[in-house]
N, C-alpha and C positions, 0 to 999 in steps of 0.2 A: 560839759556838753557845749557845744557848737553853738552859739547863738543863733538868731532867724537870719535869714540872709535879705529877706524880701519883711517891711511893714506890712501892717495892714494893708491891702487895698493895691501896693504895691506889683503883688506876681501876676494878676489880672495884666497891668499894665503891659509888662514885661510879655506877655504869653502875646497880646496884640502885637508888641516890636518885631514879635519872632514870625508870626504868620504875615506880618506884611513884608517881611522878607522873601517868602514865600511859601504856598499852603505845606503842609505838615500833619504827621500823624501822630498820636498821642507821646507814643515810645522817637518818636525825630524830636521832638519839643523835651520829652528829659533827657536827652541825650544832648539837645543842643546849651540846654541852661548847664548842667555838667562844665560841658567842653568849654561855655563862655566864663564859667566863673572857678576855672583852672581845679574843680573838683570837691575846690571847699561847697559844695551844695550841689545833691543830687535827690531833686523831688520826686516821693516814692507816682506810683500811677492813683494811690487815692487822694492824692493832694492833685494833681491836675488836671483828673475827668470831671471833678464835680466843679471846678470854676470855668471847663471849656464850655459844660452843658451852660452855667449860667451866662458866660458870654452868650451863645449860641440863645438863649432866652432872652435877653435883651436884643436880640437882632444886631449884634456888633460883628457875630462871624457865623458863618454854613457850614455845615458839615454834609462832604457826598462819600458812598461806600467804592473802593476801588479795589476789588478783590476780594481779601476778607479783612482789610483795613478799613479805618473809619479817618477820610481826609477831612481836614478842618480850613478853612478859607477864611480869611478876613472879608468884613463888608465893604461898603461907604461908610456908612454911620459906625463903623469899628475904625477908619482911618482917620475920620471926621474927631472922633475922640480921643484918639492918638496924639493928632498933629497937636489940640488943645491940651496937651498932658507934655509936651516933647520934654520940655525942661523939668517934670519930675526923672525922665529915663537917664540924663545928666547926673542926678545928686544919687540914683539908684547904683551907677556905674564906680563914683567915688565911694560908694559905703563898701560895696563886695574889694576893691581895688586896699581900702585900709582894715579889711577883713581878714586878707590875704598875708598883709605884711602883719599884720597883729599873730597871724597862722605861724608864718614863718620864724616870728620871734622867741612863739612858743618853743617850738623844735628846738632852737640852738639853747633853748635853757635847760632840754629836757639834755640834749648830749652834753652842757656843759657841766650837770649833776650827775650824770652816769662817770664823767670823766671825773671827777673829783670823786665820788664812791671808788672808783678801782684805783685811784694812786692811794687812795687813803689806807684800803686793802693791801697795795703792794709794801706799802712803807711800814705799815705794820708786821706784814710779813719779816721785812728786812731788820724789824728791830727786836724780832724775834731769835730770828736767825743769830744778830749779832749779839744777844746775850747768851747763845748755845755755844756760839765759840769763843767767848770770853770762859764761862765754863771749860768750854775742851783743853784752851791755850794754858789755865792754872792746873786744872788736871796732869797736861802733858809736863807742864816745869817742874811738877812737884816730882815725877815719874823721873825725868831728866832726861826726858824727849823734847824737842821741836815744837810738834805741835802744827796745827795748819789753821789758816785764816778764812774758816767759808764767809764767816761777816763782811768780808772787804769784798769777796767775791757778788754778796747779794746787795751792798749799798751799788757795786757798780748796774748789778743788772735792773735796781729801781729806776736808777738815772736814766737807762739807756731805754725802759721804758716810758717814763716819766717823756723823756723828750718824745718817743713814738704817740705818746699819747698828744702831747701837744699839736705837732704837725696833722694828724687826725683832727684832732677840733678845727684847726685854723682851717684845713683844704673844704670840711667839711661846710663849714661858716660859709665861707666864697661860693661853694656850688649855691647851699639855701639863699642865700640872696641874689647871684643871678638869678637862678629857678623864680623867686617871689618877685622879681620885676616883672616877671613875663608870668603871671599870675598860675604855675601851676603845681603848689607845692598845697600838696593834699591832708586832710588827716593819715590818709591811709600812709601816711610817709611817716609818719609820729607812731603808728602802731608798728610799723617794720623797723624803724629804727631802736625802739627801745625793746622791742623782740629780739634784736639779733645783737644788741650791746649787753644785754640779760643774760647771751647766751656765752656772749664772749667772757663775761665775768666770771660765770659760772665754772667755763673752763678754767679759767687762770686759777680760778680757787682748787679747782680739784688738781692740778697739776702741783698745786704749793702746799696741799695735805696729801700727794703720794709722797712730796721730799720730805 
């Protein structure tokens, strides 16, 4: 699980930086904590009505109805409290910022054990292979046949995956780390990645138990 992204006391702060940027509606405020913290953290709406009412009860922010929405407005005594806090919204900014790369480090351990599961599969496969045709090749002398070499056939095609595999990890590495400087490399990228590397496995395997 995800760590908290906001301490205690913390996402109050945070929710004042955002309405003094300008008023907002419940669903504009999780959608903007989302988009500022690249995805790693998206508060559901019962985490953030019940600290706007209490803002809104301290007299730090207003709320007016515009529609069928409910606008929220920061005060004085909510800017008053802000500007006294500025330097905690600095050390808020470096925690989600080493949150992100901690995110992103995650991911590349997760593809670089998916990648290590599938050579390990393929090389097994190949040393299978090659004692099927160590079999065949005595078989075929003792007959006073030839004989055929599929083992050389499948040490080549490990290799030729074995490299695909590598160039995969590496391009892959480069995108996650640009993507993590620019803070938007999500869970949701961890769940699709080991979904659709699960999947690719899965095929390799059923194509190397039809052969």
């Amino acid at each position: 699980m995800t760590p908290p992204v906001f301490a205690h006391g913390s996402l109050r702060l945070y929710l004042l930086a955002l309405l003094d940027e300008q008023p907002r509606h419940g669903y504009e405020l999780i959608q903007a904590l989302s988009e500022r913290f690249g995805g790693t953290y998206s508060p559901s709406a019962g985490t953030i009505y019940p600290r706007l009412s209490k803002l809104e009860e301290e007299g730090l922010v207003t709320k007016s109805t515009d529609g069928r929405k409910t606008v929220y407005e920061i005060t004085d005594a909510g800017r008053s409290e802000l500007e006294a806090r500025r330097h905690e919204l600095d050390a808020i900014e470096d925690e989600v910022t080493d949150s992100v790369r901690r995110l992103a480090d995650g991911v590349r351990a997760e593809v670089n054990d998916a990648m290590r599961s599938l050579r390990a599969e393929l090389a097994s496969a190949a040393r299978e292979a090659k004692r099927a045709a160590s079999t065949t090749s005595a078989s075929a002398a003792a007959a006073g046949g030839t004989g055929s070499t599929p083992g050389a056939e499948s040490n080549r095609a490990v290799h030729e995956a074995d490299m695909v595999l590598n160039e995969f990890r590496q391009q892959l590495r480069t995108d996650l780390r640009t993507h993590a400087h620019r803070g938007v490399v999500g869970p949701e990228s961890i769940t699709l990645l080991k979904a659709r590397l699960a999947q690719v496995r899965a095929d390799v395997l059923a194509t190397l138990s039809e052969g």
